[in-house]
C-alpha positions, 0 to 999 in steps of 0.5 A, a space after each residue: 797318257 801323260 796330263 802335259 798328252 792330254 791337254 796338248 790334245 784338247 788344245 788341239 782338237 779345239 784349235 781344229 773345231 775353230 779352224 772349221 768355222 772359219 772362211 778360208 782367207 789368203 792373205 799373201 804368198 809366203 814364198 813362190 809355192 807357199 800360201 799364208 792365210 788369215 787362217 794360220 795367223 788366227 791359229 798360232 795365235 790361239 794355240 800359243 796363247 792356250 800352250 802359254 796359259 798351260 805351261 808359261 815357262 817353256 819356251 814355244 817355237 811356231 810357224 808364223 809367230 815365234 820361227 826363229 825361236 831354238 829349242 831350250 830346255 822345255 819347249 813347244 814346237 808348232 804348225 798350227 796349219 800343216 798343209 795351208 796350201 791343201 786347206 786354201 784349195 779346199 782340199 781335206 789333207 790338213 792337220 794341226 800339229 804341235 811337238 814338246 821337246 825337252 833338252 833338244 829331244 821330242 818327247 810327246 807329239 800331236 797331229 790333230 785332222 780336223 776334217 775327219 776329227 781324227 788324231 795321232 799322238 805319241 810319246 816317247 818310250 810309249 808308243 803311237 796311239 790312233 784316237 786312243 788306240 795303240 799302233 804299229 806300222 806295217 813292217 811286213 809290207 814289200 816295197 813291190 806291194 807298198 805306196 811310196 809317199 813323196 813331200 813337195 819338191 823343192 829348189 832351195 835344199 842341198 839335193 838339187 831338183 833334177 836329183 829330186 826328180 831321178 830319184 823318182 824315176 829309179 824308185 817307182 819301178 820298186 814300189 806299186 806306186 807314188 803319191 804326194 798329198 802335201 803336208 807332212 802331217 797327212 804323210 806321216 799319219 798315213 806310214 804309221 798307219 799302213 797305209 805306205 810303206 815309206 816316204 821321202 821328204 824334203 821338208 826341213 822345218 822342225 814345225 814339219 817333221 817333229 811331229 810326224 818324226 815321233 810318232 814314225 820312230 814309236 810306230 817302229 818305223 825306221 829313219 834316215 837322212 838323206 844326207 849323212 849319218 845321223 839326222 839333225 832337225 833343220 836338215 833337208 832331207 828324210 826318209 822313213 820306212 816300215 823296215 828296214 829293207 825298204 829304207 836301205 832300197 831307197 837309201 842306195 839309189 840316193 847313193 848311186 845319184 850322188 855318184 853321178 
């Protein structure tokens, strides 16, 4: 593990033991289906400054302080809460997630879940690591015995709602089952883990996936865009599977919808 790994992780790790001291303050709707709290506020705010105090020259796109920031050279990506709507609810589907970019590439990643104290990290070339521990996706599980995990649905991306929906509906006879849990910190832990076998998103925001994304692709899983050949961050749409049949499964029925 790299010195710049370890100490995005203690920041982390600290920002979680924080966030668990504090009374869970909602401040106002961000958008129809989305909160912001006192809470997120307090975060990025905590985390940008100790990130800033480690590595003052790198440029850092957040969440709630720094969003419309781009990607330089060098540059920290951020979620400093990573399912707000699960946390204001009460609900322990959260995380903290930060991603390090170098030349437009994520090269290291951390999602941090402060209520179980567990964390994810990866770094390009070396792999995904579980609390320290290497780990791989489970490539070997069929679509027929796998959990297909889907984020929120959404009205303002380029696959129209009732598309969103269909494509469930051609799907679920493939797979034992479906799940939403809310937050892509918690979707992506649980793929690379085994514990589902693939998962749509529909979440664009680079703060969503960059995390999440690197620690898939060092896990082995295998990526696709919804839309297109090739994936750009800000794209709306993503699936990612433990093999490649699984992707393939679900890319064709995306393919037959877009035909109708």
């Amino acid at each position: 593990m790299t010195d710049r790994a370890r100490q995005l992780e203690r920041i982390l790790r600290a920002a979680g033991e924080r966030l668990l001291k504090q009374t869970v303050t909602v401040s106002c709707h961000k958008t129809k289906n989305d909160l912001l709290t006192e809470n997120d506020i307090l975060m990025d705010d905590y985390i940008v400054g100790e990130i800033t105090a480690l590595d003052p020259e790198a440029s850092i796109i957040s969440e709630e302080n720094y969003a419309d920031g781009e990607l330089s050279e060098r540059c920290y990506v951020i979620d400093p809460i990573d399912g707000t709507c699960n946390f204001a609810a009460g609900l322990p589907l959260f995380g903290i997630q930060a991603a390090y970019f170098e030349h437009g590439e994520p090269v290291l990643s951390v999602l941090h879940y402060p209520v179980s104290g567990d964390t994810l990290l990866a770094e390009k070339g070396e792999g995904a690591y579980w609390n320290g521990r290497r780990i791989y996706c489970d490539r070997s599980v069929a679509a027929g015995d796998g959990i297909l995990l889907i984020s929120d649905y959404y009205d303002d991306v380029s696959t129209p709602m009732h598309r969103q929906f269909a494509l469930v509906e051609k799907l679920q006879p493939h797979f034992l089952k479906t799940r939403h849990f809310g937050a892509a910190c918690v979707d992506f832990g649980m793929l690379v883990r085994g514990n589902a076998a693939a998962y749509i998103t529909y979440y664009s925001k680079i703060w969503d996936i960059a995390p999440g994304y690197l620690a898939a692709r060092e896990a082995g899983c295998v990526c696709a865009p919804i839309r297109g050949d090739m994936y750009h961050f800000g794209d709306a749409g993503l699936v990612i599977a433990n093999n490649d049949e699984n992707l393939q499964l679900i890319l064709r029925h995306i393919s037959d919808l877009g035909k109708k």
